[in-house]
RODO-2510 file (C-alpha; in nm, 4 decimals, decimal comma):
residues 130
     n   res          X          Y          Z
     1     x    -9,3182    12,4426     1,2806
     2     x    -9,4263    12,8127     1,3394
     3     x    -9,4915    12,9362     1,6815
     4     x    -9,6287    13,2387     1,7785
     5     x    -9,5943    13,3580     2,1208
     6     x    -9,7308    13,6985     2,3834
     7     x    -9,5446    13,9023     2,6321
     8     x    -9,9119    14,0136     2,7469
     9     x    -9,9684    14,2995     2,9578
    10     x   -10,2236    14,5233     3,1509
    11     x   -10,2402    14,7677     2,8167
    12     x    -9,9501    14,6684     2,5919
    13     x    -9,8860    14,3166     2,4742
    14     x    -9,6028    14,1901     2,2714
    15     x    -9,5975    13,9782     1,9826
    16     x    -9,3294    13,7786     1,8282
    17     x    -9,3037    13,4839     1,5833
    18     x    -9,0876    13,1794     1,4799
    19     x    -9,1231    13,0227     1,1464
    20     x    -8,9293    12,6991     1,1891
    21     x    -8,7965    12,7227     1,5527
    22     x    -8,5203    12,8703     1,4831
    23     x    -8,4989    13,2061     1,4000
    24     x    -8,7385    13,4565     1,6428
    25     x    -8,8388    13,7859     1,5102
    26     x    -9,0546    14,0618     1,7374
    27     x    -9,3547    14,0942     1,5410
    28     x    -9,5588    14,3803     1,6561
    29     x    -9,7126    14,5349     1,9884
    30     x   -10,0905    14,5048     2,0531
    31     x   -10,2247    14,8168     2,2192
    32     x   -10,5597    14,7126     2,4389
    33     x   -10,6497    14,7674     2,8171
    34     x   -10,9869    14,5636     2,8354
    35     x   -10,9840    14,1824     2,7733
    36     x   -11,2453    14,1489     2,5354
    37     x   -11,0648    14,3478     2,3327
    38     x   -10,7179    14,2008     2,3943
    39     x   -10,8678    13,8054     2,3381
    40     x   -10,9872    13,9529     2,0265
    41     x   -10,6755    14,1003     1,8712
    42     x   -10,4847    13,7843     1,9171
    43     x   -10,7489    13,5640     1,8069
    44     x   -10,6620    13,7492     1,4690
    45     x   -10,3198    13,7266     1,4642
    46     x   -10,3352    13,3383     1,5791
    47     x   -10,5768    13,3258     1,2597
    48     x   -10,4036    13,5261     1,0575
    49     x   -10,0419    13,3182     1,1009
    50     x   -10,1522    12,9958     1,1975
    51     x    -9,9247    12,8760     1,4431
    52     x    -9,8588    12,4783     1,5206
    53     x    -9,8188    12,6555     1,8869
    54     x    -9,9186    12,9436     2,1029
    55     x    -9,6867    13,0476     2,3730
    56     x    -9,8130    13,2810     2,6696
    57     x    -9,5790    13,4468     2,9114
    58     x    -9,6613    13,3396     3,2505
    59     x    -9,5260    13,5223     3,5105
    60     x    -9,4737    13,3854     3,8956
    61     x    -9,7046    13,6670     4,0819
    62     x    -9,9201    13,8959     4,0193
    63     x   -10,2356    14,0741     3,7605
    64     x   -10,0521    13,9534     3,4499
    65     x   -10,0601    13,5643     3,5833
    66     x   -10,4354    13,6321     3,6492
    67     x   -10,4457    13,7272     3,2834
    68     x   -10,2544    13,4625     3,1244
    69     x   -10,4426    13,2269     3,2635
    70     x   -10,7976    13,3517     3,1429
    71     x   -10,6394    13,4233     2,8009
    72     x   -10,5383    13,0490     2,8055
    73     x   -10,8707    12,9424     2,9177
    74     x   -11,0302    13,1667     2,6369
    75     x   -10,7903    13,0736     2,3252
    76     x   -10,8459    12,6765     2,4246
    77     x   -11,2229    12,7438     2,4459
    78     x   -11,1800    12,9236     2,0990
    79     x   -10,9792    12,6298     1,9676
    80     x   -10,6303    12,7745     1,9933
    81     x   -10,4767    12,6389     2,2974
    82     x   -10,2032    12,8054     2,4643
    83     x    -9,9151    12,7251     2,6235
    84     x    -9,8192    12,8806     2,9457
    85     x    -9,4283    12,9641     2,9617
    86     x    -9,2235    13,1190     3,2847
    87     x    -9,1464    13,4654     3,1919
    88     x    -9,0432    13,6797     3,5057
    89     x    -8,7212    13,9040     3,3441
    90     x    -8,8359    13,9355     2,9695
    91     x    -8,9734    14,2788     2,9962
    92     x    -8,6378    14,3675     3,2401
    93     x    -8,4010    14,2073     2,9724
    94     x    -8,5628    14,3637     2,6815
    95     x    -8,5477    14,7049     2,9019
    96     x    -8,1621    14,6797     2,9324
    97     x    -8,1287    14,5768     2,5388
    98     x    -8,3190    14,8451     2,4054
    99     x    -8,1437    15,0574     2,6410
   100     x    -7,8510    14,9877     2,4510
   101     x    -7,9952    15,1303     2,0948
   102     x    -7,9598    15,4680     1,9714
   103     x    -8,3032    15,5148     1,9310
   104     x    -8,5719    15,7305     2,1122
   105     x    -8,7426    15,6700     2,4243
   106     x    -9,0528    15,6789     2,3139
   107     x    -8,9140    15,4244     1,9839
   108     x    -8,7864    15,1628     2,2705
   109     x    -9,1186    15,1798     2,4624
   110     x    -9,2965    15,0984     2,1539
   111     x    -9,0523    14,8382     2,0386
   112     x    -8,9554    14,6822     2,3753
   113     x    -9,2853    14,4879     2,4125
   114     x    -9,2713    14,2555     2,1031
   115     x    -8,8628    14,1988     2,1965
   116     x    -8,9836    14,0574     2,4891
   117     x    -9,2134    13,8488     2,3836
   118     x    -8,8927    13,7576     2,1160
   119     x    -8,6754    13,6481     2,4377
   120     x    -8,9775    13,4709     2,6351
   121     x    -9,0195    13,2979     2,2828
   122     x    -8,6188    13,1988     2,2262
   123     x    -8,6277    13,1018     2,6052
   124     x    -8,9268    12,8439     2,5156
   125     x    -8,7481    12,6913     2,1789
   126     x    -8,4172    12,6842     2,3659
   127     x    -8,5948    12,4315     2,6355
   128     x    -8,6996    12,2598     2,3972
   129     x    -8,3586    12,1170     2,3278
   130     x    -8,2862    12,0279     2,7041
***
């Protein structure tokens, strides 16, 4: 079963994928501020990969839980329906991993999006088996 799953954000959202459930790879990091424009970049990918599921981040508080919530709404009315996941360290523990790389700052900031979305994703196949 492939799953595809979104660290989303205010202007950077993360990406990452699972082909069977087992092993989760950051895919890429979508770059959008307005909505419209957001809905429609991962409308694409959803197309474009096909997943059996779509996992959003959800945090507890705040803008991005306003978000995930209309992007749910939006990707069921679309016919992709979404699955809202608790995410509230993902961006902190992909932060302190990348931190941890010998790569640039500006590298990390780029990268650190879709490894969230990676961990938010694990996290999610991991409770599966609870």
């Amino acid at each position: 079963m492939k799953y595809l799953c979104f660290d989303l954000g205010l202007s950077h959202t993360g990406v990452a994928i699972s082909q069977e459930g087992q092993l989760v790879t950051p895919l890429t990091t979508i770059f959008a501020s307005n909505r419209q424009l957001l809905l429609k970049k991962i409308t694409t990918l959803i197309s474009s990969h096909s997943p059996a599921q779509v996992i959003l981040g959800f945090p507890t508080s705040g803008p991005i839980r306003d978000l995930s919530h209309w992007l749910a709404d939006q990707l069921t009315v679309a016919g992709f329906p979404a699955l809202l996941f608790s995410e509230d360290s993902s961006s902190q523990a992909a932060r302190k991993h990348m931190a941890k790389t010998h790569r640039s700052i500006s590298v990390r900031r780029r990268q650190e999006h879709a490894l969230a979305a990676a961990i938010i994703l694990e996290e999610y196949l991991d409770s599966l088996l609870e």
